[in-house]
N, C-alpha and C positions, 0 to 999 in steps of 0.2 A: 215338366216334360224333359228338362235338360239332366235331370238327375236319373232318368228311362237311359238313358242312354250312354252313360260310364260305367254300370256291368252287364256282362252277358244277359245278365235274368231278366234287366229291366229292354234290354234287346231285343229277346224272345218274346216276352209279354207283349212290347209296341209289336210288334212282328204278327202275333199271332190274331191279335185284334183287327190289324191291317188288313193281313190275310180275309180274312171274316168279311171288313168289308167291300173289299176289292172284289169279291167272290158274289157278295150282294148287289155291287154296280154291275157285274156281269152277267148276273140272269136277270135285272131288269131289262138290260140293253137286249138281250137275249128274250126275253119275253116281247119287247119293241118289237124287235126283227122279226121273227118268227111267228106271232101271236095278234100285233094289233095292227101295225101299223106297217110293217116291211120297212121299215128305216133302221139298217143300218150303225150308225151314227155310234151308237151307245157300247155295241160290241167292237166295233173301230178303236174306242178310246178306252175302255174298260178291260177288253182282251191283254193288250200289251202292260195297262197297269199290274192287271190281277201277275201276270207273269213274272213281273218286276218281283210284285212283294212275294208271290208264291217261292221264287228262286230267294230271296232274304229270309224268310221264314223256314228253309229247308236249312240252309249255315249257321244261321242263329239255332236251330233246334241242334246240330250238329255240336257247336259251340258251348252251350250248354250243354249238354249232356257227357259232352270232356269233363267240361272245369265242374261239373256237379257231380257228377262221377255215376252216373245212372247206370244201370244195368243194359245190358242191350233189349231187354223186351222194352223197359221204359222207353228208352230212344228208338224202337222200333215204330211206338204207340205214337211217337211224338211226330216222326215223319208222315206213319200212317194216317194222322188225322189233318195231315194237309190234303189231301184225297177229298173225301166231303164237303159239301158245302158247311162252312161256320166250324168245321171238326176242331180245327183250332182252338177257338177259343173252349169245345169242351174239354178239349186237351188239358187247358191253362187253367182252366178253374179246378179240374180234377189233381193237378199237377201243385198246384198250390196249397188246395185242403188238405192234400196228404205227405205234403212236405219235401216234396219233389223241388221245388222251384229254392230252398233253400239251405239244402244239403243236407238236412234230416231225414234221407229217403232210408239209405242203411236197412233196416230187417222189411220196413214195410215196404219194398221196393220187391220180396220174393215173397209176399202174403197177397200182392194184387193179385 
C-alpha cells in the first residue's frame, strides 16, 4: 500500500476504491436510518467519512488528469463518476483497461 501512495495514479486508484466504499457505509447507514431500524448512528459516522474521501477523490482525480495529461471529457468522466454510487471504481477499471491510468490515453482518449 505504501507504493499506492508516491504517484498520483496509485492516489487516484486508493481514492477511488475509498470513494466506493465510503459511499457503501453510507447507504447501509442510510438504509439503518431510514428503512429498518431509525438509528441514526451509521449516517453520523459514515456521512462525514464518505465527504472526507469524496473531496480526496475529486484532487486526486484533478491531479491526475494534469500529470497524465487527459483530455477534459476524460477528466470530465472522472469527476462525474464521483456522483454515483461505486461510479468510481467503474471509472478506474475503465480508465485503466484503456490506458488512461498510465499515460497511454493519446488517440484513444478522442475514440471514447
Amino acid at each position: 500500500m505504501d507504493g499506492m501512495l508516491t504517484s498520483s495514479v496509485g492516489r487516484f486508484r486508493l481514492l477511488a476504491m475509498a470513494e466506493a466504499v465510503s459511499w457503501a457505509g453510507l447507504l447501509i447507514g442510510m438504509l439503518f436510518k431510514y428503512a429498518l431500524v431509525e438509528n441514526e448512528i451509521g449516517v453520523k459516522v459514515f456521512g462525514p467519512i464518505h465527504g472526507v474521501v469524496f473531496v480526496g477523490y475529486v484532487v486526486a482525480a484533478l491531479f491526475a488528469s494534469v500529470q497524465l495529461r487527459w483530455e477534459r471529457r476524460t477528466a470530465f468522466l472522472a469527476l462525474l463518476a464521483s456522483i454515483p454510487p461505486f461510479g468510481t471504481v467503474v471509472f478506474e477499471r475503465w480508465a485503466g483497461r484503456t490506458g488512461r491510468l498510465d499515460g497511454q490515453a493519446g488517440a484513444e482518449d478522442s475514440a471514447a
